[in-house]
N, C-alpha and C positions, 0 to 999 in steps of 0.2 A: 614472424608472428605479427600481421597486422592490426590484430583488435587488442586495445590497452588496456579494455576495462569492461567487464561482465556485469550487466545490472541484471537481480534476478527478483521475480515478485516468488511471496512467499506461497498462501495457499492455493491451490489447487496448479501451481507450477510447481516449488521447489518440495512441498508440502502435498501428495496427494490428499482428498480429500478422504480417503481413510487412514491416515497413519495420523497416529497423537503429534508424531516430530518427525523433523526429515530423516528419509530411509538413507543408513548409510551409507548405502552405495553413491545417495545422489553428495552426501557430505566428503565424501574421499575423493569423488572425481572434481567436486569445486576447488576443495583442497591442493588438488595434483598441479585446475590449471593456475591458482595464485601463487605455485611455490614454482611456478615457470614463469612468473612476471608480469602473468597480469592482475588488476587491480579486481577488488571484487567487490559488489555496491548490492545493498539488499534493499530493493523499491516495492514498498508495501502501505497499502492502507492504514497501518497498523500505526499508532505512534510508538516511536523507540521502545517506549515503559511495556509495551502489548507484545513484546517479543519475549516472551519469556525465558527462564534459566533453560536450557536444555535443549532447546524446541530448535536448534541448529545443528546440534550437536557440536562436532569439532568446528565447523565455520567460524572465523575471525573473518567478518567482512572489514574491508580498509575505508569505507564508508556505508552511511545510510541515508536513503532515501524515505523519510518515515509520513505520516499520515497526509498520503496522496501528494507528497512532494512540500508540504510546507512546515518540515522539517529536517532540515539536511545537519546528520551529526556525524562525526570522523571517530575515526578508531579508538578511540582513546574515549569516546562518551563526552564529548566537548561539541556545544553547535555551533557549527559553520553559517548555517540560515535560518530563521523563524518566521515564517510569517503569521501573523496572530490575528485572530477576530478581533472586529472590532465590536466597541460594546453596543451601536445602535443595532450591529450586523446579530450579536448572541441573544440582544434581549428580542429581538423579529422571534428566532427560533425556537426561543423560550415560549415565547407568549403563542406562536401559531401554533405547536406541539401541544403547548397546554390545553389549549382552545378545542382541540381534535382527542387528546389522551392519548399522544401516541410515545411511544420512548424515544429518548432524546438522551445522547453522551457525548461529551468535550472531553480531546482528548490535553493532557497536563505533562508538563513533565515527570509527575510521580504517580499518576496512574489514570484509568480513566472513570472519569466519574458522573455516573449518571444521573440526572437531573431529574429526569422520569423515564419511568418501569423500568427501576430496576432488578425486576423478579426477572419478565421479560429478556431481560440482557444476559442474566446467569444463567437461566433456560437454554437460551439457544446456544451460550458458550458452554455447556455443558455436552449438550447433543452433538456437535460439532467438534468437541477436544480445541477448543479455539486459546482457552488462557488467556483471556485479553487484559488481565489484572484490572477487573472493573471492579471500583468501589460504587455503593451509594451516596449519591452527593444530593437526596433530596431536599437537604439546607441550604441548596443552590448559592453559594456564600463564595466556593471554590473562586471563581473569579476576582475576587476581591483582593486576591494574594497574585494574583495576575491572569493575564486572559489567554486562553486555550489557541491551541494553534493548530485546533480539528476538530472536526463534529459531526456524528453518525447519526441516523437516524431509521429508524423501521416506517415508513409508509408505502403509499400506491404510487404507482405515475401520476394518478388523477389530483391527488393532495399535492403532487409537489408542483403540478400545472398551479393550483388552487393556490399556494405560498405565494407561487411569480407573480400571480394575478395584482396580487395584496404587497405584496416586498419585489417584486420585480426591479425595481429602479437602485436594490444595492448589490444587484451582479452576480449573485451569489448563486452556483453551481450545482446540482443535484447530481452526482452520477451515479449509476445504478450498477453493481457488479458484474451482474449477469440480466440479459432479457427474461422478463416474468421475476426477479426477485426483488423482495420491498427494502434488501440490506443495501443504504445507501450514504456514499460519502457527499456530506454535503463543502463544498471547496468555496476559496474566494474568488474572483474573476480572474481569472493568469496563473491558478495555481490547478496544476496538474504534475501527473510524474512525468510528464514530458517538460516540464518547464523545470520540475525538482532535475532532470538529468542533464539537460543545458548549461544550468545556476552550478552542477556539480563540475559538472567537464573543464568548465569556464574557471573556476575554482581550485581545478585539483590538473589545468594545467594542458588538459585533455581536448581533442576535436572530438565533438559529438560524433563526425562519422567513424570514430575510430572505438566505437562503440558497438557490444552485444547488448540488446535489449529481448527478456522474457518475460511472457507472460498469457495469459489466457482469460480474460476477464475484459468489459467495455470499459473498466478502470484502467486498462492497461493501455488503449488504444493511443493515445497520446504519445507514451513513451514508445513505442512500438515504430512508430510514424519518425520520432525526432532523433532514434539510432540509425547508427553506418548500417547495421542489420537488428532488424526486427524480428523474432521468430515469434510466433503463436504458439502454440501447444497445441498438439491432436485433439483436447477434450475441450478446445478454446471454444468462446464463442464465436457466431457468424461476424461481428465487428471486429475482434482484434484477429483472426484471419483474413477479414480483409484490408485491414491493415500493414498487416505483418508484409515479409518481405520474402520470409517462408516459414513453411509449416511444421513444425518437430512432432516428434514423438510424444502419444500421450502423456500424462503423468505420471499415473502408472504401468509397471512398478516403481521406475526410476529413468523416467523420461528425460532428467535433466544428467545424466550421469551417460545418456547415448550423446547426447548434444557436445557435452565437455569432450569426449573423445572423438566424435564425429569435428568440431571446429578445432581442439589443438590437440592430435594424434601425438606429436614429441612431449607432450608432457605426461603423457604414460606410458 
């Protein structure tokens, strides 16, 4: 068995993007390949708190890779890495968002909380089945108890050219999910899930090449590049396909449940 360690992104790879939680087929095949020995890492946008009760179902991942890599926490719910905004970097975000009225969320250890539109934010988590346990935090105060170590944002390409224009000189990343959508992680200079699965391998003992990376989204391009194998997803985009190293099977029904028996056939 040459691969140690399974990183899988959640929506629209492990997570079709119609099913409320992952289907269990793709939850029994993860299962089958971590009780065969390998390790299993869940690399997601999402901070740790936006994973909801349920939404794995039986999955015990042995690590996480959470909000675009700049939160790595281990099985137990204990952080490994943080990397955190800093506060000239949050109050840029603050003030441009504000300036524009666009919604703007930091993500917290205990949830994520939006600074602005937060209707906006429960809207589309609604329409979506996302769960992203977003509160209102328009007393924008949250930071004060400590500073976020991820922040989402709803705009265009054109506003986040328009940010760099203005705050360009503190590094700070826009990446966009998918081409044409305005849902976007905004990251710190070096923080990607390629850099969250390096920081983890490095950590938990592991060679990157000795690494599966999944995903389907230009968020995922990173990690996809810096695994021993990269696979895309059928519904991926045109970047993390060309990234990838090969192409899997749709999402759905349970694209990740061909992959798990297709790469380690002895564990079922």
């Amino acid at each position: 068995m040459k691969y140690k360690l399974l990183l899988l992104d959640i929506d629209g790879t492990l997570r079709p993007g119609s099913c409320e939680r992952v289907p269990k087929e793709n939850a029994e095949a993860v299962c089958a390949v971590q009780k065969a020995g390998v390790k299993i890492a869940i690399a997601t946008g999402r901070g740790r708190i936006g994973v909801g009760k349920g939404l794995l179902r039986s999955i015990r991942p042995d690590y996480w890779v959470c909000a675009g890599g700049a939160q790595l926490v281990d099985y137990k719910g204990a952080d490994l890495a943080l990397h955190r905004l800093t506060t000239e970097e949050m109050y840029a975000l603050v003030d441009f968002f504000e300036d524009y009225d666009l919604p703007l969320r930091f993500t917290y250890h205990d949830a994520n909380y939006a600074y602005l539109g937060y209707e906006e934010f429960a809207h589309r988590e609604r329409e979506k089945n996302l769960a992203l346990n977003i509160v209102d935090g328009e007393d924008q105060d949250k930071h004060l108890e400590e500073m976020p170590f991820g922040a989402f944002g709803f705009l265009s390409q054109e506003m986040a050219d328009r940010f760099q224009e203005k705050y360009g000189y503190l590094g700070l990343n826009f990446l966009f999910s998918y081409p044409g959508s305005d849902g976007c992680d905004i990251l710190q200079r070096g923080i990607d899930k390629g850099a969250g699965l390096r920081e983890l391998a490095k950590l938990a003992g592991i060679d990157p090449a000795d690494c599966v990376a999944v995903g389907d989204g230009d968020n995922d391009v990173a990690m996809l590049k810096a695994a021993g194998l990269g696979i895309a997803m059928g519904n991926g985009s045109a970047a993390a396909k060309a990234a990838a190293d090969r192409i899997g099977p749709d999402a759905e029904p349970h694209g990740i449940a061909e992959l798990c028996r297709a790469l380690w056939p002895e564990a079922f």
